[in-house]
Backbone as CSV, one residue per row, in Angstrom:
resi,resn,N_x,N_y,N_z,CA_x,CA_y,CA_z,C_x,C_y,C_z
1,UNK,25.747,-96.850,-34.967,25.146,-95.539,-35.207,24.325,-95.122,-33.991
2,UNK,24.411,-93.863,-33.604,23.990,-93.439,-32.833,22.340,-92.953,-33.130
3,UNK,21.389,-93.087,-32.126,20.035,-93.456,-32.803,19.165,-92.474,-30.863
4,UNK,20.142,-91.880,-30.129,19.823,-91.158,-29.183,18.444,-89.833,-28.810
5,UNK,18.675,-89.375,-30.226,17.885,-88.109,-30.683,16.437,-88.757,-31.229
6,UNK,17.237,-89.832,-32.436,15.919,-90.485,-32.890,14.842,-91.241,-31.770
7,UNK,15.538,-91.711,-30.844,14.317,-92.296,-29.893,13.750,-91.419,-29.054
8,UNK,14.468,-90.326,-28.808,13.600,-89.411,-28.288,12.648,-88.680,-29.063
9,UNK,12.510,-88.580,-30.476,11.731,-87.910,-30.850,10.718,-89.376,-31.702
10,UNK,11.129,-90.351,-31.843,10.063,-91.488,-31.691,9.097,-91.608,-30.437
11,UNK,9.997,-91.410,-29.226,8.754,-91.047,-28.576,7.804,-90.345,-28.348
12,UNK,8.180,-89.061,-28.811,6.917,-87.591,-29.157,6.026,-88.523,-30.085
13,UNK,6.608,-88.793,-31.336,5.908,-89.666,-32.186,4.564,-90.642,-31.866
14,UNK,5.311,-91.661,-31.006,4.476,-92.244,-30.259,3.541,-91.722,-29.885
15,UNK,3.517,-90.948,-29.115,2.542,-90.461,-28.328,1.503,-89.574,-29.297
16,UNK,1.882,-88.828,-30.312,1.153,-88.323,-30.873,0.139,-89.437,-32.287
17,UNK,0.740,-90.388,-32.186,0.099,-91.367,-32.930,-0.958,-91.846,-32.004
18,UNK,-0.758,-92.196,-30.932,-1.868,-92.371,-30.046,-3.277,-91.519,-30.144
19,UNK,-2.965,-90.240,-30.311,-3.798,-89.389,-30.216,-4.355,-88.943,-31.362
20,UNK,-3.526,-88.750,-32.522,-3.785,-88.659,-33.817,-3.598,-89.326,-34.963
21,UNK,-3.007,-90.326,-35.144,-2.868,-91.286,-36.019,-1.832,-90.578,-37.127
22,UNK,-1.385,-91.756,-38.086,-0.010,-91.688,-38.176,0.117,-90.586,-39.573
23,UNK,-0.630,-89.680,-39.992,-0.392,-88.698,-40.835,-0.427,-87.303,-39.668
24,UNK,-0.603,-86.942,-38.160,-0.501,-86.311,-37.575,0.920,-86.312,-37.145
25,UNK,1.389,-87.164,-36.635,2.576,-88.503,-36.177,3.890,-87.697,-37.543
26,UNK,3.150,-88.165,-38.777,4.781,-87.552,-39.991,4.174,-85.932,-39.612
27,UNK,3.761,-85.100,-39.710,3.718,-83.929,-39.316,4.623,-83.494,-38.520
28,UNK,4.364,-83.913,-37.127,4.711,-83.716,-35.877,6.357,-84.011,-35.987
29,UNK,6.473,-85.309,-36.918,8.551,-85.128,-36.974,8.678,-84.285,-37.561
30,UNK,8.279,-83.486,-38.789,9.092,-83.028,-39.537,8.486,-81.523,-39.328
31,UNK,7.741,-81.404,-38.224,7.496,-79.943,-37.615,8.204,-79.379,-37.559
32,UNK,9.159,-79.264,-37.101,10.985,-78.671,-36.995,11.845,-78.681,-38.013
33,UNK,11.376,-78.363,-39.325,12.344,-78.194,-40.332,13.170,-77.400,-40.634
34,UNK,13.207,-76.405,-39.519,14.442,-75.851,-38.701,15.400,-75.990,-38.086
35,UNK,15.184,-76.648,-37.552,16.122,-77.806,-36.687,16.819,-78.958,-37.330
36,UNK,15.940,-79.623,-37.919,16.580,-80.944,-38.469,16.539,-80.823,-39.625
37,UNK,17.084,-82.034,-40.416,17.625,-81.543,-41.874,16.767,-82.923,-42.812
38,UNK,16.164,-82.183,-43.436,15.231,-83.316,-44.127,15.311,-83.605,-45.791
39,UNK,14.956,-84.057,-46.164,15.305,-84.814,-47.419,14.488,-86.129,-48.228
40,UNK,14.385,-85.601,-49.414,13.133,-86.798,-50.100,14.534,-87.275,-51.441
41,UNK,13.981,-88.667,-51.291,15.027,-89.205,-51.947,14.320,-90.581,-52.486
42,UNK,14.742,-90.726,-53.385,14.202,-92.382,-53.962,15.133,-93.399,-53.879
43,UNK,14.668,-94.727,-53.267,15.776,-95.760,-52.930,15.278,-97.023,-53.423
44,UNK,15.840,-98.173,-53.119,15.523,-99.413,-52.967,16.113,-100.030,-51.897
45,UNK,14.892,-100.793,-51.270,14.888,-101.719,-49.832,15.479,-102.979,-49.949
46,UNK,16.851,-102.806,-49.284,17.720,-104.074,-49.816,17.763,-105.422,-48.502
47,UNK,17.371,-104.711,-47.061,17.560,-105.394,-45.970,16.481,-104.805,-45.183
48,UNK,15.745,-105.966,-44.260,15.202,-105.179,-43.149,15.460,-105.676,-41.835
49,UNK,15.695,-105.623,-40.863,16.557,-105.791,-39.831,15.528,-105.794,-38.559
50,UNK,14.241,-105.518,-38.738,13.414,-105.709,-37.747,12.196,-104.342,-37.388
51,UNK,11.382,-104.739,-36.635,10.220,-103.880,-36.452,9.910,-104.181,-34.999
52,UNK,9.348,-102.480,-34.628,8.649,-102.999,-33.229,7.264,-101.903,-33.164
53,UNK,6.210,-102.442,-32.579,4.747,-101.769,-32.390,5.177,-100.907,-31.447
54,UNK,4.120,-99.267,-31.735,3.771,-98.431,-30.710,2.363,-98.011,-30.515
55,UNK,1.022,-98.358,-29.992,0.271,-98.450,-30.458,-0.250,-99.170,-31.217
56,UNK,-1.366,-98.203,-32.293,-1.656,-99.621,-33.157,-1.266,-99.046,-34.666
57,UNK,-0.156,-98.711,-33.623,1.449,-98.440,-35.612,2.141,-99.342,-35.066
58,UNK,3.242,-99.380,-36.636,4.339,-100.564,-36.521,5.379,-99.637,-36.942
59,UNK,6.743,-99.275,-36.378,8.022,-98.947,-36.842,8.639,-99.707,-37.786
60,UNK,9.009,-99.339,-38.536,10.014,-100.437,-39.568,11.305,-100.028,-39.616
61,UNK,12.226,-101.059,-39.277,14.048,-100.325,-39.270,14.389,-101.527,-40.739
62,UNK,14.880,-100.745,-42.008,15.190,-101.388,-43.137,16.382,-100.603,-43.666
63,UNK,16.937,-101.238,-44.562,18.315,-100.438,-44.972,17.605,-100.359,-47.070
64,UNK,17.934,-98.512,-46.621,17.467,-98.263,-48.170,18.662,-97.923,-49.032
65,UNK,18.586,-98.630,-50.306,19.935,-97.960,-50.901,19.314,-97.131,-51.749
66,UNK,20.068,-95.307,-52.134,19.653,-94.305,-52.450,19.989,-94.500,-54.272
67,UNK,19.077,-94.231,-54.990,19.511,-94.327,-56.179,19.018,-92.543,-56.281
68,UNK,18.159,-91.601,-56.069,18.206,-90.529,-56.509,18.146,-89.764,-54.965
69,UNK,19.004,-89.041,-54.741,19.392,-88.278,-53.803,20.163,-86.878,-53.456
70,UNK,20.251,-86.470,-52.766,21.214,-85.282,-52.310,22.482,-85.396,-51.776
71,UNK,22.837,-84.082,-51.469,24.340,-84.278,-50.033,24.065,-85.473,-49.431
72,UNK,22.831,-85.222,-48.325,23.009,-85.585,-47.442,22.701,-87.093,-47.201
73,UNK,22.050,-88.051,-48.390,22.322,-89.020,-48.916,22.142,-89.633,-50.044
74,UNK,23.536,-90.134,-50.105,24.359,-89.842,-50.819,24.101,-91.540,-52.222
75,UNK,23.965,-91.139,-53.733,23.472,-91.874,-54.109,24.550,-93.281,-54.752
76,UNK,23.826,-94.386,-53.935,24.834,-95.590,-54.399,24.998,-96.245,-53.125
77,UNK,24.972,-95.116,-51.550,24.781,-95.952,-50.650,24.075,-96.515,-49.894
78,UNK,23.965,-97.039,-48.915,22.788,-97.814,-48.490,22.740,-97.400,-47.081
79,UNK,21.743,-96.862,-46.428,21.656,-95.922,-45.093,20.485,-97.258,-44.272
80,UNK,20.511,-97.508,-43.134,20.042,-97.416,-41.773,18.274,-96.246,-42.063
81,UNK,16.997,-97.068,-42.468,15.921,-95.758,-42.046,14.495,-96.573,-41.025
82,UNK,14.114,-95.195,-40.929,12.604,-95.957,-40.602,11.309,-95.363,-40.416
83,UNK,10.457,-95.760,-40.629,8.824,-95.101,-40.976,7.880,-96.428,-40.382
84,UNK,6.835,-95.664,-40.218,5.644,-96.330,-39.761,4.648,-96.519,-40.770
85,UNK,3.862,-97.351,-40.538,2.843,-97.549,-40.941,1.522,-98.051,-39.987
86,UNK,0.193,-97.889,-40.375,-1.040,-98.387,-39.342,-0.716,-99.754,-39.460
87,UNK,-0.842,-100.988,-38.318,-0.154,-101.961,-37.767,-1.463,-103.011,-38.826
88,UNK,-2.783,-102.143,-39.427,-3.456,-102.880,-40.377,-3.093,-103.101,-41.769
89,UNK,-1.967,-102.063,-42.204,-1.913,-101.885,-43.523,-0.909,-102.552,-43.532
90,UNK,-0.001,-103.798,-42.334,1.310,-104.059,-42.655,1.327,-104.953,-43.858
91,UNK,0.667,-105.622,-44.476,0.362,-106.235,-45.185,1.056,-105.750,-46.640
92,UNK,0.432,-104.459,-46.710,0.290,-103.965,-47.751,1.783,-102.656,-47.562
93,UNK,2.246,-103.098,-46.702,4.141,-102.380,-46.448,4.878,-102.571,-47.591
94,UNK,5.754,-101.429,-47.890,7.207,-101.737,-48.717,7.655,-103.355,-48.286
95,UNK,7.799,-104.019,-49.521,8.773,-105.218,-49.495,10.139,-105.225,-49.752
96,UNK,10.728,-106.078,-49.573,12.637,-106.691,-50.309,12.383,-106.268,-51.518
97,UNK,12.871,-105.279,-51.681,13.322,-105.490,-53.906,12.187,-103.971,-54.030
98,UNK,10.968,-103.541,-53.418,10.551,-102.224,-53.751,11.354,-101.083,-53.828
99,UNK,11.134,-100.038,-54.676,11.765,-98.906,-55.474,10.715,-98.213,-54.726
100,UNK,11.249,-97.129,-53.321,10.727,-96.327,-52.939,10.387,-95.054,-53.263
101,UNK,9.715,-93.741,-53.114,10.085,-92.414,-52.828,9.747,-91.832,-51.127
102,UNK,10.575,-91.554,-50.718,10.202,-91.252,-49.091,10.827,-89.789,-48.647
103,UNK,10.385,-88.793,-48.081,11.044,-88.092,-47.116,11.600,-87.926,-45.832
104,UNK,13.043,-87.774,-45.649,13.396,-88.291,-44.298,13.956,-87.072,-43.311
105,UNK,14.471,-87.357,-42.250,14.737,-86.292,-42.000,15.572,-86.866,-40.652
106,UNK,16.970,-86.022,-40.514,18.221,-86.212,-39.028,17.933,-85.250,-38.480
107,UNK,18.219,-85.517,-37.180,17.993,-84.600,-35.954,19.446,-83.995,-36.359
108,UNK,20.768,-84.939,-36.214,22.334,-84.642,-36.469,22.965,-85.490,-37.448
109,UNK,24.155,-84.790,-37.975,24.770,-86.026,-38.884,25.524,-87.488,-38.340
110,UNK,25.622,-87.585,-36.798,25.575,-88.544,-36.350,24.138,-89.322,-36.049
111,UNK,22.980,-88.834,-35.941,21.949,-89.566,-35.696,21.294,-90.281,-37.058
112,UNK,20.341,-91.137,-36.757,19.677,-91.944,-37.909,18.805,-90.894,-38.605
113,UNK,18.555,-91.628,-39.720,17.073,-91.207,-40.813,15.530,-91.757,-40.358
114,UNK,15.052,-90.485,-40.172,13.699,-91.368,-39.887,12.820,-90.107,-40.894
115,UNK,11.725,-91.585,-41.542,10.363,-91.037,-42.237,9.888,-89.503,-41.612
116,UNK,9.418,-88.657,-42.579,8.620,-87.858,-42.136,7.155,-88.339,-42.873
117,UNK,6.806,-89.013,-43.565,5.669,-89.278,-43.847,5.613,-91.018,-44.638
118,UNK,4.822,-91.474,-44.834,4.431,-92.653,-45.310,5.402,-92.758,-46.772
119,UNK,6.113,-93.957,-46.853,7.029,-94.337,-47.936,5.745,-94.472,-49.376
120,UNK,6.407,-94.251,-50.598,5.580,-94.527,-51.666,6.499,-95.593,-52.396
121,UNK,5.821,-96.675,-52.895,6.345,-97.393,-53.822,5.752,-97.107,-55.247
122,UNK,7.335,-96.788,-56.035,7.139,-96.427,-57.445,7.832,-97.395,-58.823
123,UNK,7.729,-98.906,-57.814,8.402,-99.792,-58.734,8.930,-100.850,-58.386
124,UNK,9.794,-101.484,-58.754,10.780,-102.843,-58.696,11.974,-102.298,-58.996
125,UNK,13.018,-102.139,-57.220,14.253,-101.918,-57.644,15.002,-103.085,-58.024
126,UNK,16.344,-102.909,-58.655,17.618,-103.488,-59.009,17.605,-104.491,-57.057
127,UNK,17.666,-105.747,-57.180,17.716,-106.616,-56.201,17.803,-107.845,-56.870
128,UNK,18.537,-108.936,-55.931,18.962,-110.318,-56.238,18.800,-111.233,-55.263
129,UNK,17.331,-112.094,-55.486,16.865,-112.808,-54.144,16.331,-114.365,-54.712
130,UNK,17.042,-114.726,-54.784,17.046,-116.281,-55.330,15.282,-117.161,-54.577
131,UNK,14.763,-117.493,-55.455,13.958,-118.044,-55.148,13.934,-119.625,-54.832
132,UNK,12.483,-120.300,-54.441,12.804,-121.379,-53.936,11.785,-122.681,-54.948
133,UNK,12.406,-123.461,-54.928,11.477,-124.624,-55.559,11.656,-124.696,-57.271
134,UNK,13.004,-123.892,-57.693,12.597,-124.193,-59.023,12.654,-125.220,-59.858
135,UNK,12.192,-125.436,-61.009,11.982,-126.302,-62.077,13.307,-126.506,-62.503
136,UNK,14.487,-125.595,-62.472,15.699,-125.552,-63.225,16.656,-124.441,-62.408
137,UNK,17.737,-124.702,-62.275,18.643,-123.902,-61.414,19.905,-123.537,-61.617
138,UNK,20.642,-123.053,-63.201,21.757,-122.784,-64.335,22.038,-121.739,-64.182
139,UNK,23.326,-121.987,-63.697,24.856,-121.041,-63.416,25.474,-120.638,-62.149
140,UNK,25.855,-119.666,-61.659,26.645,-120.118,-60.141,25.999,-118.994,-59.153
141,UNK,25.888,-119.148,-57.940,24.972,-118.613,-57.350,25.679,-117.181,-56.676
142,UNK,27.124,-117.293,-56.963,27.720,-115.957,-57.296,27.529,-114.664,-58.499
143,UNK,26.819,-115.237,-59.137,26.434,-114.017,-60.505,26.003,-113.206,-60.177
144,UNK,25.937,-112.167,-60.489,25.423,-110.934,-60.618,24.541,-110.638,-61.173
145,UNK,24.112,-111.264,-61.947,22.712,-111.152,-63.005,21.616,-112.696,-62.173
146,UNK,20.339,-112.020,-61.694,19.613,-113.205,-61.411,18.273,-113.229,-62.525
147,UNK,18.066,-113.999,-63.055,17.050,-113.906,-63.851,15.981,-115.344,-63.781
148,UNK,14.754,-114.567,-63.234,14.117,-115.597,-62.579,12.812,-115.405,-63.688
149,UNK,12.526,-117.073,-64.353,11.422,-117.131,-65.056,10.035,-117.342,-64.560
150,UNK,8.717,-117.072,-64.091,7.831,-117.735,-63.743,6.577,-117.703,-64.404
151,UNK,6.578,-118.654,-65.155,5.779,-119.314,-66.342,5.182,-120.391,-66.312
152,UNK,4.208,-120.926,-67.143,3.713,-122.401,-67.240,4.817,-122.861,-68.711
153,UNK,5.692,-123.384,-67.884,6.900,-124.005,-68.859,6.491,-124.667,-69.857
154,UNK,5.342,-125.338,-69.744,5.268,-126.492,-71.036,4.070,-126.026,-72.356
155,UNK,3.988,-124.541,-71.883,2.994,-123.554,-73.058,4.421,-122.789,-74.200
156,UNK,3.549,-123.693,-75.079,4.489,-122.837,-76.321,4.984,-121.641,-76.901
157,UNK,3.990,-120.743,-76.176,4.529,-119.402,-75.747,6.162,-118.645,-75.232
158,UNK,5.922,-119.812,-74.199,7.047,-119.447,-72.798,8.290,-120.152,-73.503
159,UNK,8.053,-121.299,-73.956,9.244,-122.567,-74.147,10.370,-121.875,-74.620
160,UNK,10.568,-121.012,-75.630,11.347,-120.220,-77.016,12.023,-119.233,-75.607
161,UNK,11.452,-119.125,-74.646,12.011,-118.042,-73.766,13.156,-118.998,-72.665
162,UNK,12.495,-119.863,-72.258,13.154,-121.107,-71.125,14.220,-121.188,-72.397
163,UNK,13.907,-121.805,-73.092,15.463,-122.173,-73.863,16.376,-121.312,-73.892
164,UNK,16.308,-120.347,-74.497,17.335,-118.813,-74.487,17.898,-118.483,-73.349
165,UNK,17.271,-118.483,-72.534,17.975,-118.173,-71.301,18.166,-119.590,-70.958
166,UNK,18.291,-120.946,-71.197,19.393,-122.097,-71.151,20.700,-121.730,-71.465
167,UNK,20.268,-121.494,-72.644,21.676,-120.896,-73.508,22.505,-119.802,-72.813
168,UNK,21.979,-118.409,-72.591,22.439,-117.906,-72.088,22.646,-118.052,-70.525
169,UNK,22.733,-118.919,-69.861,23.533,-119.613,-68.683,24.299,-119.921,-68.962
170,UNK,24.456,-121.025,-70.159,25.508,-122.029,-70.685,26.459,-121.177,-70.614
171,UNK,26.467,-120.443,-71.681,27.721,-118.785,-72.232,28.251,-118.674,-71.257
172,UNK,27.157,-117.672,-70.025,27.787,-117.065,-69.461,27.471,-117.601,-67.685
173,UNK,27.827,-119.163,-67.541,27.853,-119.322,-66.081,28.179,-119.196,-65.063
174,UNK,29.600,-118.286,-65.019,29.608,-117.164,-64.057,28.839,-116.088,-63.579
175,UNK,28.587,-115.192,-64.851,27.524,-114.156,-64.525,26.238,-114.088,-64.376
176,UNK,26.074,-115.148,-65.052,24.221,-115.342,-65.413,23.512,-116.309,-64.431
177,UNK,23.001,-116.402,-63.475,22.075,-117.299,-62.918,20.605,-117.011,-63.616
178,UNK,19.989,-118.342,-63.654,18.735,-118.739,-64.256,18.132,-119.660,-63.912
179,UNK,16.897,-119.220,-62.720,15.939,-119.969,-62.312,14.745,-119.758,-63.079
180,UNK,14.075,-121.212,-63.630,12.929,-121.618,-64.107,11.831,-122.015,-63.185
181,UNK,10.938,-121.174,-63.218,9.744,-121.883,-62.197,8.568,-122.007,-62.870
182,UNK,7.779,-123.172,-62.805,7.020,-123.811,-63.923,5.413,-123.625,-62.971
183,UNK,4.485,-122.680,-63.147,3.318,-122.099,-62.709,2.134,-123.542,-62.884
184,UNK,2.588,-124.337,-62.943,1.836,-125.372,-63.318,2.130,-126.512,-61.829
185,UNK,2.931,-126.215,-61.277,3.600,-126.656,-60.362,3.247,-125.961,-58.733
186,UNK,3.032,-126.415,-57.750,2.754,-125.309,-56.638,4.019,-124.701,-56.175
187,UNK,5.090,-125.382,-56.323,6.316,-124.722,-56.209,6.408,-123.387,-56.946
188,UNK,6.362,-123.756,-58.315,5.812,-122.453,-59.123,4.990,-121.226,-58.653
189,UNK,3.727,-121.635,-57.938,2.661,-120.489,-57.761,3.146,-120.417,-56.732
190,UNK,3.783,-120.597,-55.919,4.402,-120.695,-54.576,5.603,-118.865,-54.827
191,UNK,6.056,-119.100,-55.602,7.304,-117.978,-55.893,6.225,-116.869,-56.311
192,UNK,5.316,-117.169,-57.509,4.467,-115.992,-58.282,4.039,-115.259,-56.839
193,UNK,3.321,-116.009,-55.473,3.160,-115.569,-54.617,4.332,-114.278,-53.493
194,UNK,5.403,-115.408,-53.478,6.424,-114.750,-53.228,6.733,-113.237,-53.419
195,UNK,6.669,-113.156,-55.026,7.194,-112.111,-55.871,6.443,-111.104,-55.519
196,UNK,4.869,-111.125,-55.651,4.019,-110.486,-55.174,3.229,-110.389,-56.865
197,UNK,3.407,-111.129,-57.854,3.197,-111.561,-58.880,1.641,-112.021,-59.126
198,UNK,0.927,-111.515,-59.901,-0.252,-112.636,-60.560,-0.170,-112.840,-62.030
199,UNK,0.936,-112.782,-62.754,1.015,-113.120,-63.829,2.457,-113.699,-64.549
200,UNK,2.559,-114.670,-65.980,3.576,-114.960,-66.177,4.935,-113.887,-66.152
201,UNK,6.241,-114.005,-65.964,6.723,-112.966,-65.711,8.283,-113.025,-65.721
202,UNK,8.754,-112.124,-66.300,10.667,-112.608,-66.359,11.415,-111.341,-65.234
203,UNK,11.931,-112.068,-64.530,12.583,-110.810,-63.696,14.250,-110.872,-63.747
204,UNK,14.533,-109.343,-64.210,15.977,-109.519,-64.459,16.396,-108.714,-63.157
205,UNK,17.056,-109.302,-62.174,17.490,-108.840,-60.996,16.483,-107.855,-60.541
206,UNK,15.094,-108.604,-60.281,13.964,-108.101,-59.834,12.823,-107.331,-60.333
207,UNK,13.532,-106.761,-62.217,12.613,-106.263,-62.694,12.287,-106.363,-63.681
208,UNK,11.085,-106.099,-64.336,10.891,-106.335,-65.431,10.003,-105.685,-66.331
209,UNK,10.478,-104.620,-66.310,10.294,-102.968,-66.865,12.116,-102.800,-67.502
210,UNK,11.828,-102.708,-68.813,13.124,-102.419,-69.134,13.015,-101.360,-70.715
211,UNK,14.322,-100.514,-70.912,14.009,-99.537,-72.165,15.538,-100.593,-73.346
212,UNK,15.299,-101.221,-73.973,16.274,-102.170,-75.225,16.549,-100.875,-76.260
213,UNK,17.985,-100.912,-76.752,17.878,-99.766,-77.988,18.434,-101.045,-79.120
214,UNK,17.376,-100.411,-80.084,17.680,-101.149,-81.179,18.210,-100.335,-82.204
215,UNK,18.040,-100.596,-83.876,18.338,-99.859,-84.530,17.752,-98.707,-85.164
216,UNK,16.467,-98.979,-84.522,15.241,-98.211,-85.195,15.337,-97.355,-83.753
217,UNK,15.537,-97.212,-82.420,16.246,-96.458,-81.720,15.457,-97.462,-80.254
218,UNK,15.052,-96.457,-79.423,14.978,-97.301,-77.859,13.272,-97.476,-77.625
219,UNK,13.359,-98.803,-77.119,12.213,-99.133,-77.047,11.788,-100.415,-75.515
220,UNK,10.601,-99.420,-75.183,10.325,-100.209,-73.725,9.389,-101.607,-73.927
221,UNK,10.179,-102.583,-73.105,9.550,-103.915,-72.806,8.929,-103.817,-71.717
222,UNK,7.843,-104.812,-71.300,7.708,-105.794,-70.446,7.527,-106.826,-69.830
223,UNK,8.417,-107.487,-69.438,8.285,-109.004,-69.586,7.225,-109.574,-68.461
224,UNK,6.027,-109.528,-69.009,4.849,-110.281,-68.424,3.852,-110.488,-69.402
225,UNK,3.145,-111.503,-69.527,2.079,-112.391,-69.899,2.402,-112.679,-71.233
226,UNK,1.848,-113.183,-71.981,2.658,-113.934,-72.989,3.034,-113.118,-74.077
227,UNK,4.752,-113.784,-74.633,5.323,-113.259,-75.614,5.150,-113.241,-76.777
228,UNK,5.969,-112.934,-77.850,5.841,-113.409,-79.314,4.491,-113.071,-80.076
229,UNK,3.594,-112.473,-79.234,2.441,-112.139,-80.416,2.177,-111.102,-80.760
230,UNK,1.962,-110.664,-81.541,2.079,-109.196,-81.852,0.972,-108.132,-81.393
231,UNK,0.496,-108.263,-80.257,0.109,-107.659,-79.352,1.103,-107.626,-77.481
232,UNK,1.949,-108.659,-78.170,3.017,-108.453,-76.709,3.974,-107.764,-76.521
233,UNK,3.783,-107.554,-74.964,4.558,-106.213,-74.445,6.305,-106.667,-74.990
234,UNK,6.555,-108.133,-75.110,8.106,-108.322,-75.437,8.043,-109.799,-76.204
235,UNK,9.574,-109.623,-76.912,9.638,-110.993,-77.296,10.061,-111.544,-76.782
236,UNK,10.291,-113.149,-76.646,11.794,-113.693,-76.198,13.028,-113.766,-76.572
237,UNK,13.440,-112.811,-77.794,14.700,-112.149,-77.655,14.788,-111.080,-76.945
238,UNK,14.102,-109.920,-76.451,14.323,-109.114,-76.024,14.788,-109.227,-74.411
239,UNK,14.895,-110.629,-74.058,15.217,-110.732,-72.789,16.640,-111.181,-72.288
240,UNK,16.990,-111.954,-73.884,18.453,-112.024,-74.100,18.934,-111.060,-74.405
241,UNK,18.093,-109.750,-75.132,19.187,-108.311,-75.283,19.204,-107.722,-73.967
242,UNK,17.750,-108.103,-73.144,18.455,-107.133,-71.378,19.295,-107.581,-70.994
243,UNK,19.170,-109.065,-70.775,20.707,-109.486,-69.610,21.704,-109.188,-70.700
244,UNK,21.955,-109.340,-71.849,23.240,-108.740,-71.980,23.523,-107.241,-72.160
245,UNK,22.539,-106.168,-72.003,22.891,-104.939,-71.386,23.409,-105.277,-70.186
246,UNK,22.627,-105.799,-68.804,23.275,-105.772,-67.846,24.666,-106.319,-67.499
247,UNK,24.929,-107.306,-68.683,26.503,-108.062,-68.596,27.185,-106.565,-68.856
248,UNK,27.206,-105.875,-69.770,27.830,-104.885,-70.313,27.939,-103.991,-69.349
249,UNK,27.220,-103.462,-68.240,26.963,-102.941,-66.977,27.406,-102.914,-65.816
250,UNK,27.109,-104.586,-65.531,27.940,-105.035,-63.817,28.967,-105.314,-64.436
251,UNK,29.563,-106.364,-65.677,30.886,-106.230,-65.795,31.446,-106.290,-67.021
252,UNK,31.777,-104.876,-66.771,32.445,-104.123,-67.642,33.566,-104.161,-67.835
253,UNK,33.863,-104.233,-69.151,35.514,-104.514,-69.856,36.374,-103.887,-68.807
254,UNK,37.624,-104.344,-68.707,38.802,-103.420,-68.415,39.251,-102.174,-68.965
């Protein structure tokens, strides 16, 4: 991809970040909304491919895939973007697996997407990033469904949940991967860290915000802090009815 236009007007950028810092900086690109063709779109950050400082900002080059979008991108695929942030707040940057909202904007339809202003995170997208150190590691690392537990395994709470999703590996060990990570363990708090997590937590291919329809009609879970009591956000069936929405989803009958 041709990225010619974009570095020339990264360098205006530059320079005006120097002088004004980086809400002058998204101004200054998307000054020309005459010229170039801009666009706010909500994605998820599936790859990031590298960063370089200008000043005391940081560029970020990541590949967003568009789940709500326009023409000009296009929703389902995954585009080449990039935005800055102050080189203090990198910390606190879009991660792997965040559900963005951002406005972007091409010089041409051959040139790249670049930020006109600071990315917002509005969630936990759809992502599959196998974690490390777990307690238990059931079904094939080809599935499509990742469902990662991170709990203190040996609280009677959690246990009724670890089992079910045993089971449902067993069923379905093609589709279903199921990592157990036991918070009692530093391997355990090791991932909660990872995740960006401070609490027990079930992630079904990264999230764990979900709407279940039952018979009494649709109703939102969330799988964090403990289940089964009748002040909890979910049960531990309700986590065997998500992954098998999502079986019904990624693969779908003939």
């Amino acid at each position: 991809m041709k990225w010619s236009v974009v570095i020339g007007a990264v360098a205006v950028v530059c320079a005006v970040l120097h002088l004004g810092g980086v809400n002058t900086a998204s101004q200054a690109a998307a000054s020309s909304e005459t010229m170039y063709r801009v666009e706010e779109v909500i994605g998820t950050l599936v790859a990031g491919r590298g960063m370089y400082e200008a000043a005391e900002n940081t560029w970020y080059l990541v590949d967003l895939r568009v789940e709500e979008g326009k023409e000009g991108l296009r929703t389902g695929l995954t585009y080449p973007i990039k935005y800055v942030l102050p080189t203090l707040e990198g910390r606190r940057a879009p991660a792997l697996g965040d559900r963005i909202r951002i406005k972007l904007w091409q010089a041409a339809p051959t040139e790249g997407w670049v930020a006109s202003e600071r990315p917002t995170v509005v969630g936990r997208g759809e992502f599959i990033r196998p974690g490390e150190g777990s307690a238990e590691d059931l079904g094939q690392p080809t599935a499509r469904i990742l469902v990662k537990m991170l709990a203190p395994l040996a609280t009677d709470c959690h246990r009724k949940t670890a089992e079910l999703l045993r089971q449902v590996a067993a069923r379905y060990p093609d589709k279903v991967r199921v990592q157990l990570f036991d918070m009692a363990k530093d391997s355990g708090r090791g991932e909660i860290r990872r995740e960006r997590l401070n609490c027990a937590s079930v992630l079904v291919n990264n999230r764990f915000q979900f709407t279940i329809s039952t018979p009494a009609g649709d109703r939102k879970v969330l799988f964090q802090h403990r289940p089964n009591d009748p002040n909890s956000a979910y049960n531990s069936e309700d986590v065997v009815t998500v992954v098998e929405q999502e079986l019904r989803r990624l693969y779908p009958e003939k």
